[in-house]
N, C-alpha and C positions, 0 to 999 in steps of 0.2 A: 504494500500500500504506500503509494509515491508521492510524498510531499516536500520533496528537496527543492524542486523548482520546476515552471511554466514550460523552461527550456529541455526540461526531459520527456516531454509533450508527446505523446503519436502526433504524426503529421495525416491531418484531415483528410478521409479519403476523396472530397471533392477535390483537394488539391491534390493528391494523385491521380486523380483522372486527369487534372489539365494539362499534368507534366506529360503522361500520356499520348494528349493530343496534340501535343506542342511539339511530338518527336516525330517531326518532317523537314526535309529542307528549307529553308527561311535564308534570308538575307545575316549576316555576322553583327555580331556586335548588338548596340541598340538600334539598327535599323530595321527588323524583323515587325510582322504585322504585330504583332501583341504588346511589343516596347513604343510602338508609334500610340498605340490605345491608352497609356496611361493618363497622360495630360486629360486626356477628353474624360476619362472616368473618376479622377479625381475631385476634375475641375464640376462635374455633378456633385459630387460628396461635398464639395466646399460651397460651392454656388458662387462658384469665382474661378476664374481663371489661374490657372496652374502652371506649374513645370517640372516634372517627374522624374528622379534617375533611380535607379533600382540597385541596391549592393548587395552585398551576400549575409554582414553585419551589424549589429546595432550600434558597435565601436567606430567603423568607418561611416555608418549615418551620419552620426554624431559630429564626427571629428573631419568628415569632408565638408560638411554643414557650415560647420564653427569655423573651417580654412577658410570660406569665402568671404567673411564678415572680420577677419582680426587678423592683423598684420604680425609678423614677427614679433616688436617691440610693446607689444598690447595686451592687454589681459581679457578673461573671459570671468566676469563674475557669478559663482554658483551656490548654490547649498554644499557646508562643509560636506555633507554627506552623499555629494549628488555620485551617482555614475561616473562619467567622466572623471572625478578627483579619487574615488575607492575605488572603483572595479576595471579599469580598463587599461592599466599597466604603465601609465606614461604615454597614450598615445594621444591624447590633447597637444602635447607638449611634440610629441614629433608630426605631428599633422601638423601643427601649426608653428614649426619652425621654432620653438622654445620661448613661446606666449605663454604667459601665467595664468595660471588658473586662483583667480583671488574669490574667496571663502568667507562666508556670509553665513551668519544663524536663521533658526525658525524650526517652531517647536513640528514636532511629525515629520520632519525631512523637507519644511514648504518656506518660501518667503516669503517676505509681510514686507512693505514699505518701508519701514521703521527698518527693518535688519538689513534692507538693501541703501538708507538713508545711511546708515552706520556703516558701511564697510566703503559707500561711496567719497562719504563728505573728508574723511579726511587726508586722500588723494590728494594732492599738489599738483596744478596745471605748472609744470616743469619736466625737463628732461631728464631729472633726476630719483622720476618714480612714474612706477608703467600706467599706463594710462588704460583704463576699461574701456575696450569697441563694442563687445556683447552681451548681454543678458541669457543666461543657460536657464530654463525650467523645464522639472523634471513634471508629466503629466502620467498617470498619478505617481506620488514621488517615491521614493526608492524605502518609504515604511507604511505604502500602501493607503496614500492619503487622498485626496482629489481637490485639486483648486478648484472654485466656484466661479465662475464666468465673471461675478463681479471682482472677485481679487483678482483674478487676470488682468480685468480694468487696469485694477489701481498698479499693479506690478508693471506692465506694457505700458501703460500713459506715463508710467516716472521712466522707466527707460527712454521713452519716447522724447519726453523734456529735456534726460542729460544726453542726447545725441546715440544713445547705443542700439544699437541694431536687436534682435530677437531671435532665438533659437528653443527649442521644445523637444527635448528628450520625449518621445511617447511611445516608449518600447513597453508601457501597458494603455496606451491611450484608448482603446477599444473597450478596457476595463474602466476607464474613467468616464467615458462616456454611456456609458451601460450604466453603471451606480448612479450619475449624475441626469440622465434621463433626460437630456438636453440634443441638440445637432450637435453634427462635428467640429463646427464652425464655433460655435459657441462654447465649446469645451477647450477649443484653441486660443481663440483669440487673434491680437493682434502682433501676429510672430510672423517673422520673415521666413524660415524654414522649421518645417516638423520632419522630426524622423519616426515613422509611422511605422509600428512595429508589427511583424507578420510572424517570427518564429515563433515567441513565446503565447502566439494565436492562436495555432493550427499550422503553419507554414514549416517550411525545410532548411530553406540556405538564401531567405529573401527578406530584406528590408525595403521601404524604398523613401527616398525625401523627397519628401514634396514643397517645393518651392514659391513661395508667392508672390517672390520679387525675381521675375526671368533672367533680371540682368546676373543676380547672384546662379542661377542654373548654368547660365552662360561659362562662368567660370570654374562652375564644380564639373563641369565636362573633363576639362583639362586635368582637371587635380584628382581625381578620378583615376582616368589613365593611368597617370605619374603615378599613382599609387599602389597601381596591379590591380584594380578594380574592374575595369574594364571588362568582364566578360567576352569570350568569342562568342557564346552560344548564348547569348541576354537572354532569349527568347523564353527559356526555362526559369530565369526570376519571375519574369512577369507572369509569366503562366500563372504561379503562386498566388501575387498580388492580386491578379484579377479574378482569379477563383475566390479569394476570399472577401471580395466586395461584392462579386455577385449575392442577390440575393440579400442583402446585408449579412450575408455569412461570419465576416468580420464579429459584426455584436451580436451576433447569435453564441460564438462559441463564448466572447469576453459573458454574456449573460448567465450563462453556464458555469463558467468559473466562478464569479462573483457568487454566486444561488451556491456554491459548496464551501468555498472560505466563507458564507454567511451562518449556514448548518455549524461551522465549527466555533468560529467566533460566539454566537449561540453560547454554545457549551459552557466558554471558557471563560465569560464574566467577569468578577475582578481582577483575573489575572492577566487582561488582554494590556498592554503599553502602548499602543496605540488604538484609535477608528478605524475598523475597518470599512472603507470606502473601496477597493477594487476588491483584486483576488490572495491577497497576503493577511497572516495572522502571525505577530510577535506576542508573544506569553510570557508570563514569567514561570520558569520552569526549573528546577533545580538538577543537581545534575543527577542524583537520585529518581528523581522524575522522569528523565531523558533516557536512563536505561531503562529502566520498567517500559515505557513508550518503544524505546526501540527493540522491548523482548516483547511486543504484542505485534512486531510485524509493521511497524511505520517508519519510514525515513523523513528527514527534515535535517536544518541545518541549526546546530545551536547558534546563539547569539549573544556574545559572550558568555561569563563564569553562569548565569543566572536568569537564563530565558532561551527562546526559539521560536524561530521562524516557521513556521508554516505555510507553503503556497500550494493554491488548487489551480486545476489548467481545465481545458473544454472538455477532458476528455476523462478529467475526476469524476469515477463511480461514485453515483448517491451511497451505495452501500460501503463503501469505502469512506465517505466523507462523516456518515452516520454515525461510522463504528468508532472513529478517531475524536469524533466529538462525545462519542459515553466514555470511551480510555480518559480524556481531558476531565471530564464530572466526577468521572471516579477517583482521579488520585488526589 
């Protein structure tokens, strides 16, 4: 019974099918009929006009994303806790030519105006301290929280004032928009690129960013490349991508995930550390607790000395979700 994470997912058999159909000759690279369809299908999902590039990762979403927006000498300001600064090994920092990644509070993993006020104001317009280009948010944030379309307001309108550009981690945004029972548009906001998460969905080996501002597309083409991104056979990310928007397939599986982290959440009552808002459940759990738990057949990732992580994917058995939520009441 597998609660370690989204990422150890069965991959959706609607998106096996597409990969399926997808295996005929086509033109290389992104010019294949299925890589030419993204703009057009996203730009439905947005109700705006788009610009689409497909990667294999949520690291190079991210980090090819945040290239086109921060120069070498520039910072990217995030939640200490975001992705990009814990989980992705330094690759902020070599995408983007050794730009900083400056570190910002807020309680559940989220910012607040106030903690992006403070880490901004006392910056020096001087050459002798990095100057912020971008705003990083994580959607929902990396302790399973969801920003509300109105703090998006207020977080995008103060970037918007001090001149920095927008970026959106949404390697569970399908989750966040599922909980949050709003568009997709409104769940985003006002961000120059989302990196629009398909593994941790139902997908295989497919991310894609989705662009708002083309001239930034324009750029991430290249940087892409450079990067060994590039795909020969595109044609099989998108297949992915678009399988999982079909149908709103996307929020059909995040709705599933969140309906099982909410059975266990449930459960665990006082002992939960954070809201859960998508598909993740932190607990306080002792370490005594964690083995009992892991002799009844569950994996998860502790979190620190004195809690754990639990995440549900699209493809978390009710009965499974059930049974881990009476182990939870019971101990």
């Amino acid at each position: 019974m597998q609660f370690l994470s989204d990422n150890s997912a069965a991959v959706h058999p609607q998106v096996w099918d597409a990969l399926k159909r997808a295996d005929s000759p086509d033109t290389p690279y992104d010019t294949d009929v299925l890589s030419r369809r993204l703009d057009e299908a996203f730009g439905a999902l947005f109700g705006r006009e788009v610009a689409v590039l497909w990667v294999a990762s949520g690291t190079a979403a991210n980090c090819l994303a945040l290239s086109t927006m921060v120069q070498p000498h520039g910072g990217v300001l995030c939640h200490r806790e975001a992705h990009i600064e814990m989980d992705e090994g330094g690759a902020p920092g070599f995408y983007l030519h050794g730009a900083k990644l400056v570190l910002a509070e807020g309680e559940h993993a989220k910012l607040t105006p106030e903690s992006l006020r403070a880490a901004l104001d006392p910056i020096r317009d001087d050459v002798h301290q990095v100057q912020v280009h971008a705003l990083s948010l994580t959607q929902a944030s990396e302790y399973g929280c969801s920003y509300r379309p109105f703090e998006l307001t207020e977080l995008t309108g103060l970037a918007r004032e001090r001149g920095l550009k927008v970026q959106m981690d949404g390697a569970r945004f399908g989750n966040a928009v599922a909980w949050l029972d709003c568009s997709p548009a409104e769940a985003c906001g006002d961000v120059d690129a989302l990196s629009f998460g398909c593994v941790k969905n139902g997908g295989m080996s497919a991310e894609a960013i989705v662009f708002f501002d083309p001239a930034l597309a324009d750029v991430a083409r290249y940087r892409r490349k450079r990067a060994g991104h590039l795909q020969s056979k595109g044609r099989f990310l998108a297949a992915q991508v678009l399988a999982l928007l079909e149908g709103d397939l996307w929020l059909a599986n995040a709705r599933a995930a969140n309906a099982a982290a909410g059975e266990i959440a449930h459960a665990a009552g006082e002992r939960l550390l954070h809201p859960v808002e998508a598909n993740e459940v932190f607990l306080r759990c002792t370490a005594a607790e964690r083995v009992s738990l892991r002799g009844e057949g569950f994996g998860f990732y502790d979190w620190g000395p004195d809690a754990a992580r639990f995440v549900a994917a699209w493809d978390t058995k009710e009965g499974d979700a059930r049974a881990l939520a009476r182990a939870i009441a019971a101990l």
